[in-house]
C-alpha positions in Angstrom: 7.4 -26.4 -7.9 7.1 -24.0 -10.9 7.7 -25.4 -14.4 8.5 -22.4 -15.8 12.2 -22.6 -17.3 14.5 -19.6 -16.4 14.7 -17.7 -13.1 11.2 -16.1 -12.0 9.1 -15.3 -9.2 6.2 -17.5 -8.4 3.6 -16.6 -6.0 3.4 -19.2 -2.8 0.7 -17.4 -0.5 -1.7 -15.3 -1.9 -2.9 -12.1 0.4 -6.6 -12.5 2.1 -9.9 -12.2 -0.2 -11.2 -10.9 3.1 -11.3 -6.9 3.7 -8.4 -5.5 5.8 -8.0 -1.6 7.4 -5.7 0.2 5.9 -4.8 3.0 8.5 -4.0 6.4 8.3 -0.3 7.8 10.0 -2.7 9.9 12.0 -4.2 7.4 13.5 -0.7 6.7 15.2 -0.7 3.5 15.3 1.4 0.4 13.5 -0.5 -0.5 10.2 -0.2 -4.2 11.0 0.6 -6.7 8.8 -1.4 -8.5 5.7 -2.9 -11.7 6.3 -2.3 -14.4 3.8 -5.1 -16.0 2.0 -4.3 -19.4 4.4 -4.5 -17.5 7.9 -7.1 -19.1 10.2 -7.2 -19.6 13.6 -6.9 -23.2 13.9 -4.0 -23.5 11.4 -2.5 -19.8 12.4 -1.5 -17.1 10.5 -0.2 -17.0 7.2 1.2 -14.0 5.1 2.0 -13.2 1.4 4.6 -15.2 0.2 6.7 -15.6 -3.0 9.6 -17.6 -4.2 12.2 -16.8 -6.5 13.1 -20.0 -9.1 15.4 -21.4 -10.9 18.5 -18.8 -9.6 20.6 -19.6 -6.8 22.4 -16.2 -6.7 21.9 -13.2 -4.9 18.7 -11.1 -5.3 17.2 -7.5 -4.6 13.4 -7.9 -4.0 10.8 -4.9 -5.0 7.4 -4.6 -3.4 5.2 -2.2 -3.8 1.4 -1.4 -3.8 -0.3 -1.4 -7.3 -3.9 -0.4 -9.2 -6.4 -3.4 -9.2 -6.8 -3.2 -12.9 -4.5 -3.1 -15.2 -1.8 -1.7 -16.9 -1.8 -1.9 -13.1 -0.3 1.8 -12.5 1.5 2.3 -9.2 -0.9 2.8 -6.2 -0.4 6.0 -3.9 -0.9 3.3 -0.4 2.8 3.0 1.0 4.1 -0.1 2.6 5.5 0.7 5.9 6.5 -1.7 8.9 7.6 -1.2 12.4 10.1 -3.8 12.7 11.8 -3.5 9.5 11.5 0.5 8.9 15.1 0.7 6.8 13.5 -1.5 3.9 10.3 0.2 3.5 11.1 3.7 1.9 9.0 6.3 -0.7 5.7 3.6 0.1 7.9 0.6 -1.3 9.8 -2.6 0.9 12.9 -3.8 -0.6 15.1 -7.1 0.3 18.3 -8.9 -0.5 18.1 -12.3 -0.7 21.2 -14.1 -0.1 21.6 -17.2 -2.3 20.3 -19.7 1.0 17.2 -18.0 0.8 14.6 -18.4 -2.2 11.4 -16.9 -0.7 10.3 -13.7 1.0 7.9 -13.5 3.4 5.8 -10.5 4.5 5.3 -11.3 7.7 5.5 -7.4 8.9 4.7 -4.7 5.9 1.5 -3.7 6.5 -1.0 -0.9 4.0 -0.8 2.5 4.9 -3.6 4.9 3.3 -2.8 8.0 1.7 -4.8 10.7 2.3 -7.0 12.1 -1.0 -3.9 15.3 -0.7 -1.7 13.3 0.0 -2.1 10.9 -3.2 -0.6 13.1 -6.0 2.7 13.4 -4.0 2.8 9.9 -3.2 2.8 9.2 -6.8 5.4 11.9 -7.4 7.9 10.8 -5.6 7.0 7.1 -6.9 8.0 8.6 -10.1 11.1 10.1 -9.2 12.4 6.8 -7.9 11.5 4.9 -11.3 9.4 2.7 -9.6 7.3 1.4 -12.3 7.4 -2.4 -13.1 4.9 -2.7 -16.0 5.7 0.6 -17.9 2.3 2.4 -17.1 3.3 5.9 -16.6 2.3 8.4 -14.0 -0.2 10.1 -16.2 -2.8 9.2 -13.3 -1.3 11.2 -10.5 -3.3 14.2 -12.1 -6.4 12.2 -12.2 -6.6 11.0 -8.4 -10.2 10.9 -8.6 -10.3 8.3 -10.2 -7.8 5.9 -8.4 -10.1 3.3 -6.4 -8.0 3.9 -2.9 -9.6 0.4 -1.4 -8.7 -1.8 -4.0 -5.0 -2.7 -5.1 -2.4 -5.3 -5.5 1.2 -6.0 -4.4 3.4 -6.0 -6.8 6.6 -8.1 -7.2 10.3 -7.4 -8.7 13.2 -9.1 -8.5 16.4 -8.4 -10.2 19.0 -10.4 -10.2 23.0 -10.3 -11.4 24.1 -11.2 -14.9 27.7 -10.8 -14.9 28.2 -6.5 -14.2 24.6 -5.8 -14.3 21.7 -6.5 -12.3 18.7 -7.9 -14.9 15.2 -7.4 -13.8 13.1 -10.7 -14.2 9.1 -10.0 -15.0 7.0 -8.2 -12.6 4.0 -10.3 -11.3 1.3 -8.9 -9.0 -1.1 -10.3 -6.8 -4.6 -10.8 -6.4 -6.3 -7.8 -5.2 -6.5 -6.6 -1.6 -10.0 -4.9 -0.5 -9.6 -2.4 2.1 -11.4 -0.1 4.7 -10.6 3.1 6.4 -11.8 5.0 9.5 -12.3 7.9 7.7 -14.5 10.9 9.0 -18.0 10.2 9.4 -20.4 12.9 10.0 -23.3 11.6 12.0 -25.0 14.8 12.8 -24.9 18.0 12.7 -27.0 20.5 14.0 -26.6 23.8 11.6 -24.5 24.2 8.9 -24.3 28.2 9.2 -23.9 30.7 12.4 -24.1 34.5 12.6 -21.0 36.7 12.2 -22.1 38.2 15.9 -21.2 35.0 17.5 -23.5 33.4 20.2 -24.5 30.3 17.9 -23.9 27.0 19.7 -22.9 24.5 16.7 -22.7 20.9 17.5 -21.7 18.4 15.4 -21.2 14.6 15.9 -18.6 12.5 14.5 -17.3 9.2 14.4 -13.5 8.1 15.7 -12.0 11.2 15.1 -8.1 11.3 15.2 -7.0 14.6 17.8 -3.8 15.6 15.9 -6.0 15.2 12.3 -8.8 17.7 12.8 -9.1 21.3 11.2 -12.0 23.9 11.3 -12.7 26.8 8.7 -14.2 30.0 8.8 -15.8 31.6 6.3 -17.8 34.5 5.0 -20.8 34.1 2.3 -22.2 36.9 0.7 
């Protein structure tokens, strides 16, 4: 029990310390779901799990994916899930709680990754729906760069109803999530240039490439 005073969000399950994939919409498969911090295989799996305190009305919960460090910016990663598709829009899952239930469990939002182009627009449209719990800004979204894209937090709101309007109670985030990708991987390659008169055989090696993610350039040097 929390012994905080007030209604607030307290964190019951923690995500994994251990490194997840995050996968790529390419890749075309589900993006799974985040392991709690408890998940083992005698006990079984747990998930990320928080409570709302000390209200026994009605709330909207916000999730969504935020940077490591702080002011902790919003992350360009979406949460997506299979199963519950309607609440997860623009990268972020959202839930009513009726008043007989007090915690939320993410039992099926898993991490997508955002491409490196695909980042800036993420953020954008982030921006657009005033998703920012801690006031940070979107002043990164021209800085991608420098946006660590395996390291980030989830990031809790919940707003609740106080007589016409709906109040937000404070933001808290979790501890960080490491992640992987399968991104490409050049393991060899035997030239890097060919003659404009054709008849060069180029071959180059590659690790778990995605079919509908690849694209090949020509160009001329001087």
């Amino acid at each position: 029990p929390s012994a905080r005073s007030g209604p607030h969000l307290r964190i019951v399950e923690e995500p994994t310390s251990n490194i997840i994939r995050f996968r790529y919409k390419c890749e075309g498969r589900t993006a799974g779901s985040i392991p709690g911090m408890n998940s083992c295989s005698e006990t079984g799996k747990t998930f990320p799990t928080i409570e709302v305190c000390n209200y026994d009305g009605p709330v909207i919960i916000v999730v969504s994916c935020v940077t490591s460090d702080e002011p902790f910016r919003q992350h360009p990663h979406w949460l997506v899930s299979k199963e519950e598709a309607d609440a997860c829009k623009s990268g972020i899952y959202q839930k009513k709680l009726p008043p007989e239930e007090r915690r939320l469990v993410l039992q099926k939002v898993g991490i997508q990754c955002a491409k490196k182009l695909e980042m800036r627009d993420s953020l954008v449209e982030r921006e657009k729906r005033n998703i920012d719990p801690f006031n940070a800004k979107f002043d990164h979204k021209d800085q991608i760069d420098k946006i660590n894209r395996y390291e980030l937090r989830l990031c809790y709101q919940a707003f609740i109803t106080v007589g016409n309007s709906k109040v937000p109670l404070d933001p808290i985030v979790s501890s960080p999530i490491y992640g992987k990708s399968s991104e490409l991987t050049i393991t060899r390659l035997c030239s890097c240039a060919a003659s404009a008169n054709g008849g060069n055989e180029i071959i180059m090696l590659c690790e778990k490439i995605a079919k509908d993610d690849i694209e090949v350039r020509f160009y001329e040097t001087a």
